[in-house]
Structure formats: C-alpha cells, structure tokens
C-alpha positions as CSV (number, residue, x, y, z in Angstrom):
1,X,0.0,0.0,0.0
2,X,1.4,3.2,-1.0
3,X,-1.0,5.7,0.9
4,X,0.7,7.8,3.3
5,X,-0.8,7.8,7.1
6,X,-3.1,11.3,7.2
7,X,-1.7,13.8,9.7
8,X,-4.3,15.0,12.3
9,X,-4.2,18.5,13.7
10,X,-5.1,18.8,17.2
11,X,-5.8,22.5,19.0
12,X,-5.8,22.4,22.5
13,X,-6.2,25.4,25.0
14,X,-5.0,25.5,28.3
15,X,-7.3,25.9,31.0
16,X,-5.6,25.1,34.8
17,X,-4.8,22.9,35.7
18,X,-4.9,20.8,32.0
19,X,-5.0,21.1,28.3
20,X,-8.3,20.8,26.6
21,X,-8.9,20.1,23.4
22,X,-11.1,22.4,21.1
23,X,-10.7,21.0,17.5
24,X,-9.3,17.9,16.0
25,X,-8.9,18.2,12.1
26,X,-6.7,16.6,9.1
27,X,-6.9,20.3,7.7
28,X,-3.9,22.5,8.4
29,X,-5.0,25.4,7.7
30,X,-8.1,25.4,9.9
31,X,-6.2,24.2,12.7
32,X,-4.1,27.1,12.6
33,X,-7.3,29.6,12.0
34,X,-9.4,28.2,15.1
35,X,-5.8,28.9,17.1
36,X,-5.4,32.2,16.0
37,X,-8.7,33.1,16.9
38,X,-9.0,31.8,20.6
39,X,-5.6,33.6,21.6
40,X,-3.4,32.9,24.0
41,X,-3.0,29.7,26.0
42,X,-3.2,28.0,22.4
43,X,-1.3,24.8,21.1
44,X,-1.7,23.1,17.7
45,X,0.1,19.6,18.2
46,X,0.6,17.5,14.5
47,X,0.0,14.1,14.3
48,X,1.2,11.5,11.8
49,X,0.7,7.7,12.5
50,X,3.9,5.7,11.9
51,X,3.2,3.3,9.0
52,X,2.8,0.0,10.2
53,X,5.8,-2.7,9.7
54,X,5.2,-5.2,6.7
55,X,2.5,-3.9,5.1
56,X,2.9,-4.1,1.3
C-alpha cells in the first residue's frame, strides 16, 4: 500500500490545571485559524501515525 498515514491536527487550550482540546482536524489550515482566533494559551500539536511494519 502506497498511501501515506493522514496527519491530524489537534488544537488544545489550556485551562488550569490541563489542556483541553477544542478542534481535531486533518486540515492545516483550519487548525491554525481556530488557534489564531481563541488567543493565548493555544497549542496546535501535529500528528502522523507511523506506518505499520510489513504492510505491502
């Protein structure tokens, strides 16, 4: 299989005492839009699975 794995965006605000996530998305873009918008306090974390051993 040739696909690559599909990175996730994750935007998390932190409200005491933890992180709480606000918007999970595969779209860049958007991710770093909603994070802009709430302000400070923000993170946008980038996920992208490992692709898994053997598969052809």
């Amino acid at each position: 299989m040739t696909d690559k794995p599909a990175t996730t965006y994750v935007v998390s605000v932190f409200e005491k005492p933890h992180w709480r996530t606000v918007l999970t998305t595969k779209n860049k873009q958007k991710a770093l839009d909603t994070a802009r918008e709430i302000g400070d306090k923000v993170r946008v974390e980038e996920i992208t699975p490992k692709p898994e051993k053997g598969q052809t």
